[in-house]
PDB file of N, CA, C and O in Angstrom:
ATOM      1  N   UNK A   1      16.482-145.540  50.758  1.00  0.00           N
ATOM      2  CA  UNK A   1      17.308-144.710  51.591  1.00  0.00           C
ATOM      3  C   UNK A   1      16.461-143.593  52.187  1.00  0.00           C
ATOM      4  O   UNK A   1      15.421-143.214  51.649  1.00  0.00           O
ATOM      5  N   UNK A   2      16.942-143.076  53.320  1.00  0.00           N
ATOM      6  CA  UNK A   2      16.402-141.868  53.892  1.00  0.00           C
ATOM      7  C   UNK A   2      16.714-140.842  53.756  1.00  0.00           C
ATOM      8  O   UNK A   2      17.877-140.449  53.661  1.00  0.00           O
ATOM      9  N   UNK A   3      15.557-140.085  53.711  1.00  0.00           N
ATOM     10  CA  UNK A   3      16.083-138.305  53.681  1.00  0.00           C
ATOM     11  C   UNK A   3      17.282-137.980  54.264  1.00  0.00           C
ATOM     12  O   UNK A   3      18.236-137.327  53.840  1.00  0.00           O
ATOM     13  N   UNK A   4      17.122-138.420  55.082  1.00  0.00           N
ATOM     14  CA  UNK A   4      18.535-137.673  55.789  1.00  0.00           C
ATOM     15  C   UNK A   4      19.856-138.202  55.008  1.00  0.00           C
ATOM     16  O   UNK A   4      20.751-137.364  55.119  1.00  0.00           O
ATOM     17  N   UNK A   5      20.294-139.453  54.174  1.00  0.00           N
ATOM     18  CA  UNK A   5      20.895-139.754  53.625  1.00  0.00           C
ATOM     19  C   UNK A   5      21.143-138.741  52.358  1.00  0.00           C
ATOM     20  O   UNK A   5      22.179-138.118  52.126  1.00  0.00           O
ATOM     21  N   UNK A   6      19.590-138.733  51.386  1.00  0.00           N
ATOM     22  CA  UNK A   6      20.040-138.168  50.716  1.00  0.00           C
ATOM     23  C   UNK A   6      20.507-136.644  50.508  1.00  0.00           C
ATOM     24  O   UNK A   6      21.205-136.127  49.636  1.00  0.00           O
ATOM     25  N   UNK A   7      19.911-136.164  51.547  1.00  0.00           N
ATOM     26  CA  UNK A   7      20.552-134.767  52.095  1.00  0.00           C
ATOM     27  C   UNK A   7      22.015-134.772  52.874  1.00  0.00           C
ATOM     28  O   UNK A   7      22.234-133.958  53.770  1.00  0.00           O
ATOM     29  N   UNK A   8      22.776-135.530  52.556  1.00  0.00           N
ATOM     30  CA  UNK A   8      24.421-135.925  52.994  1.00  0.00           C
ATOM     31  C   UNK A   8      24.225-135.766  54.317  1.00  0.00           C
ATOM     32  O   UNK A   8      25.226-135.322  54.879  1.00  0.00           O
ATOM     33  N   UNK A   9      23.095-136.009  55.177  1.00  0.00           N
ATOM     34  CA  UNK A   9      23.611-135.204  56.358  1.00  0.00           C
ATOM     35  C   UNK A   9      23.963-136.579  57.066  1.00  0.00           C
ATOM     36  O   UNK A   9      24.129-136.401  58.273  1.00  0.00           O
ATOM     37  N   UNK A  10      24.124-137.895  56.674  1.00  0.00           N
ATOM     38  CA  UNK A  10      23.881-139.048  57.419  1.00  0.00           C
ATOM     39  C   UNK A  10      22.930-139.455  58.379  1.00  0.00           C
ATOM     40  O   UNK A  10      21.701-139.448  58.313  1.00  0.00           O
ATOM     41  N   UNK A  11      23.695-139.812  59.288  1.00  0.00           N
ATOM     42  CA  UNK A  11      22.055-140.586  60.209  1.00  0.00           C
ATOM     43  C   UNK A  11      21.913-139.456  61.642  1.00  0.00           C
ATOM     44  O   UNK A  11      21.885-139.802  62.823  1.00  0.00           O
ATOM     45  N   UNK A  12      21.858-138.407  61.237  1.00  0.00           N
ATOM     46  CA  UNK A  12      22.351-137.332  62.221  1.00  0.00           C
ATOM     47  C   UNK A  12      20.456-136.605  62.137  1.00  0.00           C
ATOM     48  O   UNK A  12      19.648-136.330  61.251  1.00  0.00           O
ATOM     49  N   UNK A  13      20.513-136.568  63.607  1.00  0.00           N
ATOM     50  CA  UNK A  13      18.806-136.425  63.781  1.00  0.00           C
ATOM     51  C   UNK A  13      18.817-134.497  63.442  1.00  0.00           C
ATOM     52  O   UNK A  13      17.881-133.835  62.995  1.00  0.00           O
ATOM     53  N   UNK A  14      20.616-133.860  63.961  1.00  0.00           N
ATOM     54  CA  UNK A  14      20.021-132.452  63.626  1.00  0.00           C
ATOM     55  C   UNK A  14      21.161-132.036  62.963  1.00  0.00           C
ATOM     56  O   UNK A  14      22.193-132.675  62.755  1.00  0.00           O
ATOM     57  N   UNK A  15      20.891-130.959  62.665  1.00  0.00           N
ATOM     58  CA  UNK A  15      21.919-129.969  61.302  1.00  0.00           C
ATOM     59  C   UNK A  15      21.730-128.751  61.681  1.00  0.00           C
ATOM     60  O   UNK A  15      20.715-128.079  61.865  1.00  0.00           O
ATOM     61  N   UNK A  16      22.967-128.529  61.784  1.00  0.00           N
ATOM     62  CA  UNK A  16      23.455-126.693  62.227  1.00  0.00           C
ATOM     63  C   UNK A  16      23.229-126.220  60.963  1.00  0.00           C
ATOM     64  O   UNK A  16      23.354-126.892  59.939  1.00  0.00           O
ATOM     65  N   UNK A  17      22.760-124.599  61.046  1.00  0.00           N
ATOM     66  CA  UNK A  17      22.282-123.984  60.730  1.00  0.00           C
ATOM     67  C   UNK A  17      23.467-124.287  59.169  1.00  0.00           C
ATOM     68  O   UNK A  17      22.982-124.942  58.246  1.00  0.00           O
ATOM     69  N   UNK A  18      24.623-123.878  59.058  1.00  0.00           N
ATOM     70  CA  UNK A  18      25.223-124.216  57.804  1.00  0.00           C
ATOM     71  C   UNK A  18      24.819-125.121  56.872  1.00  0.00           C
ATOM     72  O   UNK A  18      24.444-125.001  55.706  1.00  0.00           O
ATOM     73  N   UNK A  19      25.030-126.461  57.928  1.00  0.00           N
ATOM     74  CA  UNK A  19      24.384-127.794  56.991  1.00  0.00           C
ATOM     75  C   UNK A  19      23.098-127.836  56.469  1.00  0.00           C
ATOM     76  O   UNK A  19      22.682-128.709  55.708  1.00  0.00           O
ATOM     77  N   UNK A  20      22.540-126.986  56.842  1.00  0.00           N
ATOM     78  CA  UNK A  20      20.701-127.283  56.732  1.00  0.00           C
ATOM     79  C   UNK A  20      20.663-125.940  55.555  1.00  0.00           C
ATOM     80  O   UNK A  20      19.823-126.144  54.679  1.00  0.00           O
ATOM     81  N   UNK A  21      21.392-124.687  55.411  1.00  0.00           N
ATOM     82  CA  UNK A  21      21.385-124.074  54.646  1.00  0.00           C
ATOM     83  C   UNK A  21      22.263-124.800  53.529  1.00  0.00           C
ATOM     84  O   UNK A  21      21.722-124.714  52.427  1.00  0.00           O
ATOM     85  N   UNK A  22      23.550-125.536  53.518  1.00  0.00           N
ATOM     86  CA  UNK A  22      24.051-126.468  52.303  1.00  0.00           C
ATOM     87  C   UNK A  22      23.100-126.812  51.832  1.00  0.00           C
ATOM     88  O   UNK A  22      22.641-126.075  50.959  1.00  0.00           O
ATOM     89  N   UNK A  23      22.448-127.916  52.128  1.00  0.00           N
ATOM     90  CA  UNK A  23      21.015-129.360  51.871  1.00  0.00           C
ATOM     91  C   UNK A  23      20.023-128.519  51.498  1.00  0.00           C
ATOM     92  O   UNK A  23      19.148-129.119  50.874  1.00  0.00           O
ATOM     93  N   UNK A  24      19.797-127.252  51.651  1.00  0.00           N
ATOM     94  CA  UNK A  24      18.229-126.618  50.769  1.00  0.00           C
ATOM     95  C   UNK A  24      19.053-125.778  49.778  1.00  0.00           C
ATOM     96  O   UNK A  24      18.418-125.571  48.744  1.00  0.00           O
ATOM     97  N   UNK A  25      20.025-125.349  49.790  1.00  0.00           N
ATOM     98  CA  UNK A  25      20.576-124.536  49.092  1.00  0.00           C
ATOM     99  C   UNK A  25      20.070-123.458  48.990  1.00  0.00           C
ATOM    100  O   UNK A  25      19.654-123.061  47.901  1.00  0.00           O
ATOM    101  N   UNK A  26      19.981-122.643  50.246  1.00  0.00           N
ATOM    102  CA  UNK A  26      19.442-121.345  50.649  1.00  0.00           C
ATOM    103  C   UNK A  26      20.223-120.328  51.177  1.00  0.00           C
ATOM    104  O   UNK A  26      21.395-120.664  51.347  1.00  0.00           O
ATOM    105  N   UNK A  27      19.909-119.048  51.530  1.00  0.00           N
ATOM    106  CA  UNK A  27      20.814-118.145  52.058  1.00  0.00           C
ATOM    107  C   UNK A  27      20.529-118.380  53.879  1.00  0.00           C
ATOM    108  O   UNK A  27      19.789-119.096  54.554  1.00  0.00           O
ATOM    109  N   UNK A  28      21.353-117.557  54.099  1.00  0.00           N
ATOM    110  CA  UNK A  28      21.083-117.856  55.989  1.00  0.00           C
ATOM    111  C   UNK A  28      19.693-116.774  56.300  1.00  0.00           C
ATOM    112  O   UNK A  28      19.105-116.849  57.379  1.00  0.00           O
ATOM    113  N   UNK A  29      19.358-116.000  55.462  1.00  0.00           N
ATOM    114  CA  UNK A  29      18.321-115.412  55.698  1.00  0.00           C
ATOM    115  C   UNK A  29      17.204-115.819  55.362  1.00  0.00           C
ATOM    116  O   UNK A  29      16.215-115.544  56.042  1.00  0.00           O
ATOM    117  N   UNK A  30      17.123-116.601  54.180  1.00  0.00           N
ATOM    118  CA  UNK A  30      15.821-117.503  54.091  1.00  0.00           C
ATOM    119  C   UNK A  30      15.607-118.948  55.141  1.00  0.00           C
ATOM    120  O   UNK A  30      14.699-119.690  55.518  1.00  0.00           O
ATOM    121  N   UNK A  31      17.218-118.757  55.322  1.00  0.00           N
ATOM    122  CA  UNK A  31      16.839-120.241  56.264  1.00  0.00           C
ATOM    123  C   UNK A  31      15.882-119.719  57.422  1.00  0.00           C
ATOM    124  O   UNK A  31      14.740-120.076  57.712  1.00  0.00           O
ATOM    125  N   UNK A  32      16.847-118.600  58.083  1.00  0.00           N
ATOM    126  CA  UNK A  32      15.992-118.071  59.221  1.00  0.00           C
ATOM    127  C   UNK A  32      14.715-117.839  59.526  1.00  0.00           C
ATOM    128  O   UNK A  32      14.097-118.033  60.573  1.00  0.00           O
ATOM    129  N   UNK A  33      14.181-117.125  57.842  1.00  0.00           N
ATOM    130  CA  UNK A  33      12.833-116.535  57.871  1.00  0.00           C
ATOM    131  C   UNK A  33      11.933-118.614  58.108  1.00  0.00           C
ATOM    132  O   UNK A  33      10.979-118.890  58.834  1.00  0.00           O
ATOM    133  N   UNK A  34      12.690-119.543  57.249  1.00  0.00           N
ATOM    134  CA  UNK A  34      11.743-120.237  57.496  1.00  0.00           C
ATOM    135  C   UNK A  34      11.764-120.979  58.669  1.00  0.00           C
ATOM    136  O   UNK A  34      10.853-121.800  58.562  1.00  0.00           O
ATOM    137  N   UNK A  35      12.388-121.131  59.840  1.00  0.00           N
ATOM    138  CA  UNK A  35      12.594-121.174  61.162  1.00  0.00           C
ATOM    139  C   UNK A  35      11.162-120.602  61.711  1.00  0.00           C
ATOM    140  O   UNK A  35      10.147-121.128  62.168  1.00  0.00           O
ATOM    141  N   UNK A  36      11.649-119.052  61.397  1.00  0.00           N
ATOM    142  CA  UNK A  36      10.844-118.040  62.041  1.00  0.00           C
ATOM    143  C   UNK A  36       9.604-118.433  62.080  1.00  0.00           C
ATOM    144  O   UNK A  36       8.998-118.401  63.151  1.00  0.00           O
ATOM    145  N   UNK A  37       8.984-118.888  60.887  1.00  0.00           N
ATOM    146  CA  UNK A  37       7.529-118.952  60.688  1.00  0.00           C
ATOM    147  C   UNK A  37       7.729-120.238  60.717  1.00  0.00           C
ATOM    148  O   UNK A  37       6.823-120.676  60.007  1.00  0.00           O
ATOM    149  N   UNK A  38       8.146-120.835  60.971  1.00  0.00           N
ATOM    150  CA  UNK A  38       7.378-123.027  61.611  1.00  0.00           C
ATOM    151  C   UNK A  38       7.412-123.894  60.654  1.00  0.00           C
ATOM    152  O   UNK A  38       6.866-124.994  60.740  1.00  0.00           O
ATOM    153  N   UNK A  39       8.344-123.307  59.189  1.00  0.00           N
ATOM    154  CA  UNK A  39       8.565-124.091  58.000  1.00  0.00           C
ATOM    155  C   UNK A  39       9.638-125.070  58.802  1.00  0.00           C
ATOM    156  O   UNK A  39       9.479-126.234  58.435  1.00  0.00           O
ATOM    157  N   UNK A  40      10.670-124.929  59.778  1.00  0.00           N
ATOM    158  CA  UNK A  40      11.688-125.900  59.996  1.00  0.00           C
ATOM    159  C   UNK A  40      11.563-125.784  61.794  1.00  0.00           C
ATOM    160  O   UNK A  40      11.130-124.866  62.490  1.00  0.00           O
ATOM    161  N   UNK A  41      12.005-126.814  62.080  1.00  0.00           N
ATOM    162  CA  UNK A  41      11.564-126.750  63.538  1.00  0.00           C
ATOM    163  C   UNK A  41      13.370-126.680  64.164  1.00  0.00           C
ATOM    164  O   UNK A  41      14.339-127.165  63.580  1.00  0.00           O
ATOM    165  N   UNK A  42      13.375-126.279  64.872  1.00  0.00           N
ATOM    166  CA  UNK A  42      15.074-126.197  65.414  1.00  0.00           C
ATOM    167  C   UNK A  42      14.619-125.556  66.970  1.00  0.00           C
ATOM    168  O   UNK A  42      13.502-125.404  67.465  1.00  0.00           O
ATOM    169  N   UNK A  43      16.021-125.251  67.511  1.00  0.00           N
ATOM    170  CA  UNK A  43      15.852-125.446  69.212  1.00  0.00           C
ATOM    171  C   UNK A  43      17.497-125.073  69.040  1.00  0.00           C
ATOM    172  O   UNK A  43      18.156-125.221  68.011  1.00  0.00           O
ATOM    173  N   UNK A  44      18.059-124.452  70.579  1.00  0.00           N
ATOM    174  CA  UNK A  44      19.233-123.701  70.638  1.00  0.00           C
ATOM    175  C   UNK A  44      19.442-124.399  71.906  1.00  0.00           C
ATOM    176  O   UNK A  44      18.673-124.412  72.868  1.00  0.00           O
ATOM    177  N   UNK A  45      21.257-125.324  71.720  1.00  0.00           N
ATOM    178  CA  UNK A  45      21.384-125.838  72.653  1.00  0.00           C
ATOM    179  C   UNK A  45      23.103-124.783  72.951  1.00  0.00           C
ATOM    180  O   UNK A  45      23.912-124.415  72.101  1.00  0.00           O
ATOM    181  N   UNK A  46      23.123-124.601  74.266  1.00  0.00           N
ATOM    182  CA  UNK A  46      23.408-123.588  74.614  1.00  0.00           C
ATOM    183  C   UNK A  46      23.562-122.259  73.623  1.00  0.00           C
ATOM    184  O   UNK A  46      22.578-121.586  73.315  1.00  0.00           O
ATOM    185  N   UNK A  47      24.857-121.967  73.175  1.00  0.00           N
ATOM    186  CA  UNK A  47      24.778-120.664  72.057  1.00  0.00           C
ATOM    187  C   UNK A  47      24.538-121.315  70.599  1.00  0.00           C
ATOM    188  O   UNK A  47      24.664-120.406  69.778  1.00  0.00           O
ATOM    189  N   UNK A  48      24.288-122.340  70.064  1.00  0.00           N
ATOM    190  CA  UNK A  48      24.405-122.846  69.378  1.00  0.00           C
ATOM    191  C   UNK A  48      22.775-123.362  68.769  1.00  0.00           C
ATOM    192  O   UNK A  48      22.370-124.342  69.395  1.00  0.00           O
ATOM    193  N   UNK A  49      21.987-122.961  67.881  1.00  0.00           N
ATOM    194  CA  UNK A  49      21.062-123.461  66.873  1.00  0.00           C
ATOM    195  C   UNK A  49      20.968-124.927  66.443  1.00  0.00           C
ATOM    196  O   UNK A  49      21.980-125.373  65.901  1.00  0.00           O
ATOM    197  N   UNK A  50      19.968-125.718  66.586  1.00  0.00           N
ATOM    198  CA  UNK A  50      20.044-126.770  65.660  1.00  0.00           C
ATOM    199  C   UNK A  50      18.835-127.389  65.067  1.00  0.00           C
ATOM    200  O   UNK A  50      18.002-127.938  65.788  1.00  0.00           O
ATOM    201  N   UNK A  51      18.697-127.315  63.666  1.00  0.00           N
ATOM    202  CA  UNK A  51      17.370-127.517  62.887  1.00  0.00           C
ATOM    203  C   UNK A  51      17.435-129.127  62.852  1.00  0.00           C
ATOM    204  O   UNK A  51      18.497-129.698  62.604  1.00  0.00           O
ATOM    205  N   UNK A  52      16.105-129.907  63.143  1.00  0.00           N
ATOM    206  CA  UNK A  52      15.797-131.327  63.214  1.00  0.00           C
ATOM    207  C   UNK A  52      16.194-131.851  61.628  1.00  0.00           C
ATOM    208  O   UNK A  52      15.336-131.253  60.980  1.00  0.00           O
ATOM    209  N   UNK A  53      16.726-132.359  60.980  1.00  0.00           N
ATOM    210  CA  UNK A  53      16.673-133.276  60.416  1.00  0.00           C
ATOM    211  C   UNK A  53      15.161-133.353  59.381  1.00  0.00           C
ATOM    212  O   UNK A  53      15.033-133.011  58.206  1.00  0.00           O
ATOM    213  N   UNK A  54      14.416-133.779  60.078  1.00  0.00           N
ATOM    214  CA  UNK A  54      12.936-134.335  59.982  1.00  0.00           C
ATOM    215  C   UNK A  54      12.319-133.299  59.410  1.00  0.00           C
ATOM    216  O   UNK A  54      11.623-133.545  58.425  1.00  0.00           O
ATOM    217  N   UNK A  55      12.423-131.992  59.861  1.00  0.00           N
ATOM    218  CA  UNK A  55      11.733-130.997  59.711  1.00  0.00           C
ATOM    219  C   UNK A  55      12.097-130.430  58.119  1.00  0.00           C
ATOM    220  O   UNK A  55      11.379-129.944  57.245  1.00  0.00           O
ATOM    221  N   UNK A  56      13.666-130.757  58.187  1.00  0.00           N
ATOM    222  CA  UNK A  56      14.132-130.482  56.646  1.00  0.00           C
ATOM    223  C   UNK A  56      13.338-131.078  55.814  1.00  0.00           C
ATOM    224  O   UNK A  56      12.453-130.481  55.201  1.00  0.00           O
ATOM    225  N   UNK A  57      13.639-132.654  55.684  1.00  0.00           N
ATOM    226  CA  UNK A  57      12.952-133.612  54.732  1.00  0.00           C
ATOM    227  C   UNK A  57      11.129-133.283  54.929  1.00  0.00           C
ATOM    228  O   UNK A  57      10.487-133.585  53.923  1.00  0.00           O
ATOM    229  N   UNK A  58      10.511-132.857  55.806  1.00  0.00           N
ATOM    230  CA  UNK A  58       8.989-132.452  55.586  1.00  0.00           C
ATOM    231  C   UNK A  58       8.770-131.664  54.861  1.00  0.00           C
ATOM    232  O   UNK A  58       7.889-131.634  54.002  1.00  0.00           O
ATOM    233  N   UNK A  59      10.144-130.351  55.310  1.00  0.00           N
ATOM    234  CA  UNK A  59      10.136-129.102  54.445  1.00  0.00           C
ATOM    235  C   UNK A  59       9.861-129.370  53.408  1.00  0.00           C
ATOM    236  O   UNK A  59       8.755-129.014  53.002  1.00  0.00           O
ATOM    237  N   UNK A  60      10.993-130.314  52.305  1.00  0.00           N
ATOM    238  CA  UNK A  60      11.199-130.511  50.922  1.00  0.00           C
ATOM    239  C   UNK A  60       9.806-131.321  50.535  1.00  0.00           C
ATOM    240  O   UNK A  60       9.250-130.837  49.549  1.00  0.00           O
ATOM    241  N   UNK A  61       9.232-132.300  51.042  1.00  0.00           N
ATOM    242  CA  UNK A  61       8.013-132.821  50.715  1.00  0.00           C
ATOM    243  C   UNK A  61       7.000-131.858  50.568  1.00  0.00           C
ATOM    244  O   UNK A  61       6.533-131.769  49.432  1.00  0.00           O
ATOM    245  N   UNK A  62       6.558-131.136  51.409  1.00  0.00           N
ATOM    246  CA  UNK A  62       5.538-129.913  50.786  1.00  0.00           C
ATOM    247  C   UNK A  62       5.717-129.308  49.921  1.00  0.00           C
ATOM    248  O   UNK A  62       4.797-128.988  49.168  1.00  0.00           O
ATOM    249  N   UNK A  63       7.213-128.870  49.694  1.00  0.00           N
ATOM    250  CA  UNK A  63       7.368-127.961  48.687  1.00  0.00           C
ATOM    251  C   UNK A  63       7.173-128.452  46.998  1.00  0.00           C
ATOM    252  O   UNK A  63       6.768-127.954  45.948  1.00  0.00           O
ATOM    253  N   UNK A  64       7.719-129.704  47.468  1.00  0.00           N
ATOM    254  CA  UNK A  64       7.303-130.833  46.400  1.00  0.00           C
ATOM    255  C   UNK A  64       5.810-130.742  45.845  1.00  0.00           C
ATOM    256  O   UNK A  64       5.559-130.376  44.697  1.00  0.00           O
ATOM    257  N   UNK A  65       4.860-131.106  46.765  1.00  0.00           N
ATOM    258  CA  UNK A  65       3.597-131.270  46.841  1.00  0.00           C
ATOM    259  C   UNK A  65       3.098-130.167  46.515  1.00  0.00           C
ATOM    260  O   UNK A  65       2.049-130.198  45.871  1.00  0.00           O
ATOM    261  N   UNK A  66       3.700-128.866  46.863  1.00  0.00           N
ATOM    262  CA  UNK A  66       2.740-127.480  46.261  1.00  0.00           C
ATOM    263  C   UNK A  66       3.600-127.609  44.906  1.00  0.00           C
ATOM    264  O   UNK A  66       2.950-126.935  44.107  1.00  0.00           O
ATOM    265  N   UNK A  67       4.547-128.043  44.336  1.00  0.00           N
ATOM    266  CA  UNK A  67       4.853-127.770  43.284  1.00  0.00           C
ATOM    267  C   UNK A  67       3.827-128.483  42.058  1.00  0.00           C
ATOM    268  O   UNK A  67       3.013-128.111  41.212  1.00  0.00           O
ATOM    269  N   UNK A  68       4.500-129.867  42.612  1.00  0.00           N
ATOM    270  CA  UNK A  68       2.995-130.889  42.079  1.00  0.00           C
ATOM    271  C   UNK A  68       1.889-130.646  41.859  1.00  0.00           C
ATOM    272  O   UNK A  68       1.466-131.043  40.773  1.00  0.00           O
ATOM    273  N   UNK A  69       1.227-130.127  42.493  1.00  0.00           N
ATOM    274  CA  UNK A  69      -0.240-129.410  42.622  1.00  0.00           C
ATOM    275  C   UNK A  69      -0.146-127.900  42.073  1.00  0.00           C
ATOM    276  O   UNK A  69      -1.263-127.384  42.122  1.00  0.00           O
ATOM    277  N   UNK A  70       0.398-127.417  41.792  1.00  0.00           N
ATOM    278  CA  UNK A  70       0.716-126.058  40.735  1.00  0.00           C
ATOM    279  C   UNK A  70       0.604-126.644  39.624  1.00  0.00           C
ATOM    280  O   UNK A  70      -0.262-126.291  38.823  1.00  0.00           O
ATOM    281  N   UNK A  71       1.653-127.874  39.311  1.00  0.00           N
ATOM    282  CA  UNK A  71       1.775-128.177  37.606  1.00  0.00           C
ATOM    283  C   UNK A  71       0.578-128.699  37.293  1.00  0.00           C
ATOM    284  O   UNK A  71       0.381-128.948  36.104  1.00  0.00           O
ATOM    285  N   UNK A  72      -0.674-129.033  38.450  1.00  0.00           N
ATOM    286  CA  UNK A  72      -1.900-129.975  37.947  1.00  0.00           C
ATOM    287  C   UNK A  72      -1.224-131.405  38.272  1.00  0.00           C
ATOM    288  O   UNK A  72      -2.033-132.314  38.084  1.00  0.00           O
ATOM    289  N   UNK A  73       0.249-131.920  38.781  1.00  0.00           N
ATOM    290  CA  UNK A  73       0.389-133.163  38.916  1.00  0.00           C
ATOM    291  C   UNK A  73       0.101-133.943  40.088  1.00  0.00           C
ATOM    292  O   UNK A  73      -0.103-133.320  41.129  1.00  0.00           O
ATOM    293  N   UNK A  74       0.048-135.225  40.102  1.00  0.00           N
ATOM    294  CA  UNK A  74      -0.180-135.693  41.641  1.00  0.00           C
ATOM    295  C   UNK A  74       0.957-135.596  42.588  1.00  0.00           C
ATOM    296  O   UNK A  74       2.094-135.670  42.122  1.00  0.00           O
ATOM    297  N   UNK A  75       0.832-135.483  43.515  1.00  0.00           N
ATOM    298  CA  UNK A  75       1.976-135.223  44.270  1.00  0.00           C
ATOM    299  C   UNK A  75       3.057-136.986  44.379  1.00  0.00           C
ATOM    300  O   UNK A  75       2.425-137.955  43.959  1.00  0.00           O
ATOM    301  N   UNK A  76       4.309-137.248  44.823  1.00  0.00           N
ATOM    302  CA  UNK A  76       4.862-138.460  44.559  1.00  0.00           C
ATOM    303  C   UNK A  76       4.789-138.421  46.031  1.00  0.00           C
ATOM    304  O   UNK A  76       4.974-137.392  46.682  1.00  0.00           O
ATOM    305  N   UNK A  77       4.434-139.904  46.677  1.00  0.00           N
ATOM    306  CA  UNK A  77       4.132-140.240  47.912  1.00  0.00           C
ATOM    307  C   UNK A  77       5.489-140.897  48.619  1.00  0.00           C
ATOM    308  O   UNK A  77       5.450-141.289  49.785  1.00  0.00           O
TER     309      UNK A  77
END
């Protein structure tokens, strides 16, 4: 299955700012800060925000991978 599955978001390429803060289980201010700095990639279609999908599931893989590599473990591919 795909990230995006297992992040409930279905086969949906983007996630408003709510959904994408549900799926990391973050505040709207950390979501933002990681926007801000190029941790999540998103784009504003008219008044409205929307973080890629893709960018989530990369998110969680690094974070993975620096975790992995903190404990001394290999990262899971």
């Amino acid at each position: 299955m795909s990230h995006r599955t297992e992040l409930h978001l279905g086969a949906r390429w983007v996630a408003s700012p709510n959904q994408a803060m549900k799926a990391l289980l973050v505040s709207r201010a950390t979501l933002y800060t990681l926007i801000n700095t190029g941790e999540l990639e998103s784009y504003t279609e008219g008044r409205s925000r929307r973080i890629t999908v893709q960018s989530i599931g990369s998110y969680l893989q690094r974070r993975l991978a620096a975790e992995a590599e903190r404990r001394g473990q290999k990262a899971a591919a």
